[in-house]
Kinemage of the C-alpha trace (Angstrom):
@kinemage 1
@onewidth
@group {chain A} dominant
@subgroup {mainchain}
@vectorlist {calphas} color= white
{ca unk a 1} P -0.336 -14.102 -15.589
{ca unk a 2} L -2.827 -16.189 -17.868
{ca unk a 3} L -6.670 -15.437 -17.503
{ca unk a 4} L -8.882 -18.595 -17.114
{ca unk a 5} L -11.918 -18.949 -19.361
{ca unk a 6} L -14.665 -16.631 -19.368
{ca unk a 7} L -15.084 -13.525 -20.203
{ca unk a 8} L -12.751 -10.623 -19.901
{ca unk a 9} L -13.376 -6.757 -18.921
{ca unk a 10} L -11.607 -3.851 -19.300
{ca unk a 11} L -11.070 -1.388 -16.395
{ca unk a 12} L -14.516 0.831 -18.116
{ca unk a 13} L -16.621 -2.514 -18.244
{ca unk a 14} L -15.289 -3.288 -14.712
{ca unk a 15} L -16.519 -0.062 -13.436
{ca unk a 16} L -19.464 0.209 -14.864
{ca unk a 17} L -20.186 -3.491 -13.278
{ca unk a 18} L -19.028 -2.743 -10.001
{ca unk a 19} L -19.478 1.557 -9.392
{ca unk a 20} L -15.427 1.621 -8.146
{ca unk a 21} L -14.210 4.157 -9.793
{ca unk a 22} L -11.451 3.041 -12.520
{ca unk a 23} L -8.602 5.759 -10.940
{ca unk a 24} L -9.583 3.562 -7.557
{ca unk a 25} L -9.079 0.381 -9.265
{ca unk a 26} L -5.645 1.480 -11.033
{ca unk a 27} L -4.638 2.614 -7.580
{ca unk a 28} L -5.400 -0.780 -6.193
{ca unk a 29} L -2.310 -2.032 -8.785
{ca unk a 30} L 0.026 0.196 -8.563
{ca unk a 31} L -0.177 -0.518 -4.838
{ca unk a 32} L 0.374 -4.408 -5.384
{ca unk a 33} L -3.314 -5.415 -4.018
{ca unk a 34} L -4.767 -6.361 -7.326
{ca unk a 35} L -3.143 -7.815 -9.643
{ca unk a 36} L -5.267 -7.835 -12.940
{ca unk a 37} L -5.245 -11.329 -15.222
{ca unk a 38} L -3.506 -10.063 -18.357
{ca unk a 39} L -3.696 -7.359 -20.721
{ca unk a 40} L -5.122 -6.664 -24.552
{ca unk a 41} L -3.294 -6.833 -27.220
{ca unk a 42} L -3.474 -2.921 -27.264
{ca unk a 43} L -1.951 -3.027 -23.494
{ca unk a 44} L -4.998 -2.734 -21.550
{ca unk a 45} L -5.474 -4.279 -18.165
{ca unk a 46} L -8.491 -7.272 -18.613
{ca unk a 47} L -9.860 -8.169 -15.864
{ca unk a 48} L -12.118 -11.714 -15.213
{ca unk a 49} L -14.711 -12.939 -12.736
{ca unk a 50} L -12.115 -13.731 -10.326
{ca unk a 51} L -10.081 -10.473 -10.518
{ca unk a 52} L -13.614 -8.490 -10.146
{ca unk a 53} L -14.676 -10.611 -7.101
{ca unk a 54} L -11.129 -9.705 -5.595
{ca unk a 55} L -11.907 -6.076 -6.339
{ca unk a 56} L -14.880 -5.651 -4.752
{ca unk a 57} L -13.558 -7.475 -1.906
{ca unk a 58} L -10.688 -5.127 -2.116
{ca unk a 59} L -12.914 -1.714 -2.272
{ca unk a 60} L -15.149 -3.322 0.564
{ca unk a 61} L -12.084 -3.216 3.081
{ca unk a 62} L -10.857 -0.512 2.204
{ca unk a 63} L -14.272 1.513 2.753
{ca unk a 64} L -13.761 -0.217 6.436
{ca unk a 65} L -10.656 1.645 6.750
{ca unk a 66} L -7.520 -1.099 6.286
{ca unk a 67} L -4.279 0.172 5.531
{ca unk a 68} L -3.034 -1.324 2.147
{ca unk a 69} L -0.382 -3.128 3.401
{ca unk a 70} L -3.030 -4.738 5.813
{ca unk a 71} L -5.024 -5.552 2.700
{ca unk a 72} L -1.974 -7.503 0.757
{ca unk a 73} L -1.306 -9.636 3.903
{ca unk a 74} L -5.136 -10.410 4.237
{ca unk a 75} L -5.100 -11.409 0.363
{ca unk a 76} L -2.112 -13.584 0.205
{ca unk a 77} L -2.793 -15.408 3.612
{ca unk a 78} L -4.372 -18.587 2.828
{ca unk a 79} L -5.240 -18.691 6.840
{ca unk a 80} L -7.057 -15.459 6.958
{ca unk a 81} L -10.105 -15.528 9.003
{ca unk a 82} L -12.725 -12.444 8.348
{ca unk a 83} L -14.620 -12.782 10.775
{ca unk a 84} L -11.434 -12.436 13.159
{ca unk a 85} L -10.148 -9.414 11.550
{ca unk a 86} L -13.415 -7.794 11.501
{ca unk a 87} L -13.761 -7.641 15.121
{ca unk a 88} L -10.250 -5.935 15.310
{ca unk a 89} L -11.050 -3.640 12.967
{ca unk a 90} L -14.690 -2.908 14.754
{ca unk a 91} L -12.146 -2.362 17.543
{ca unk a 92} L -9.726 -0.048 15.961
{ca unk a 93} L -12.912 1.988 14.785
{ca unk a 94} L -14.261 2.239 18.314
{ca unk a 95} L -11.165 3.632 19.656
{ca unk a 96} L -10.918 5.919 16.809
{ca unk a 97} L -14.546 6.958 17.322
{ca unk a 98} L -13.996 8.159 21.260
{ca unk a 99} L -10.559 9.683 20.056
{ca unk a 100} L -12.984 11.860 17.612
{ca unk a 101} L -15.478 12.590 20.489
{ca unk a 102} L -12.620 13.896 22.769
{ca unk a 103} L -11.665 16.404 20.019
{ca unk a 104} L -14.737 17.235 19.496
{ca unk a 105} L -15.296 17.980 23.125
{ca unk a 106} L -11.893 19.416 23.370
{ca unk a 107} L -12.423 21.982 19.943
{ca unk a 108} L -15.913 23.345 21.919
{ca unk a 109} L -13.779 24.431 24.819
{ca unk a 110} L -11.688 26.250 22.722
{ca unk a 111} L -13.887 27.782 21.034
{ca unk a 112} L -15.929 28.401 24.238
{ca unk a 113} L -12.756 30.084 25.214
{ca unk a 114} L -11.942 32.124 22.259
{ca unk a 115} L -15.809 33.670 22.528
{ca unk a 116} L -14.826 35.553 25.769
{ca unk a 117} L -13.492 39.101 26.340
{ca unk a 118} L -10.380 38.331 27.711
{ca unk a 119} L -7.510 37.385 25.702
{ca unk a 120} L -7.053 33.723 26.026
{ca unk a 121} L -4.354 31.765 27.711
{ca unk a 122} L -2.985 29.368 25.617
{ca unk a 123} L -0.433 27.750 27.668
{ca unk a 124} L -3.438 27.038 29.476
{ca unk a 125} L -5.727 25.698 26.777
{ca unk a 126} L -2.824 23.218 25.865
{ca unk a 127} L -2.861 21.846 29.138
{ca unk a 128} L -6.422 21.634 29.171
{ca unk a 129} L -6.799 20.264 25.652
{ca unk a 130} L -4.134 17.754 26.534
{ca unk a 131} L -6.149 16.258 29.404
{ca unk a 132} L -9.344 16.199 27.302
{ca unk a 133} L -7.827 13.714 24.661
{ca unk a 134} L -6.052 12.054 27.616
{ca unk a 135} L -9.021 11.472 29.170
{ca unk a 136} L -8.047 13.313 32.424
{ca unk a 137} L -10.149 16.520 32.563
{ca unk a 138} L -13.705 16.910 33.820
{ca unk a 139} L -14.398 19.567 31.350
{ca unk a 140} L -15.537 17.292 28.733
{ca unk a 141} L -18.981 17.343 30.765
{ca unk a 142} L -19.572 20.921 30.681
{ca unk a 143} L -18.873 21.532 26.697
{ca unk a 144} L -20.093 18.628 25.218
{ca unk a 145} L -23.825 19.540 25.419
């Protein structure tokens, strides 16, 4: 790959421009999601205003939670709508975010149960754990306060 005019950065410059770390950015290409414009004559990865705009757009999805091989399709489809994408993602975050809370509420019953006298029933605790994340048990009233 040629660079087009302008100036060129290495990976140090590029961090210090943009605060991604450079072991974030070298993951980034070995992963296939940036693809830097050429390298130095010493072998060096140089990087232009078009490759750093692509990397911050890169490190901004990611820090939203995309899976890498959602970010290459994203980058190579000339169709890609953000907006769109955005509000699955707000989505997928949502219904990772009550999954969480259900845990949560689930890991205070245990521990509710492992503060009593009697040895506890774990059979029991499954099954009740189980329905927590399922969404089928009442309990998640009376240990989430």
């Amino acid at each position: 790959m040629i660079c087009a005019e302008g100036a060129l950065r290495t990976v140090g410059e590029v961090e210090m421009l943009t605060g991604i770390p450079r072991r974030r950015v070298k993951y980034f290409i070995e992963r296939g999601i940036l693809h830097p414009c050429g390298r130095s004559e010493g072998g060096y990865w140089l990087y232009n205003s078009d490759d750093i705009e692509r990397l911050r757009i890169v490190w901004l999805y990611k820090e939203l939670d995309y899976p890498d091989s959602a970010l290459k399709d994203m980058l190579s489809n000339p169709d890609f709508s953000a907006l769109a994408e955005l509000n699955r993602q707000i989505e997928t975050l949502a219904g990772k975010q009550k999954l969480c809370e259900k845990k949560i509420c689930a890991a205070r019953l245990v521990r509710e149960w492992l503060t009593r006298e009697e040895s506890p029933d774990y059979e029991v605790m499954c099954r009740e754990v189980r329905a927590i994340i399922d969404g089928e048990s009442l309990e998640i009233r009376s240990v989430s306060e």
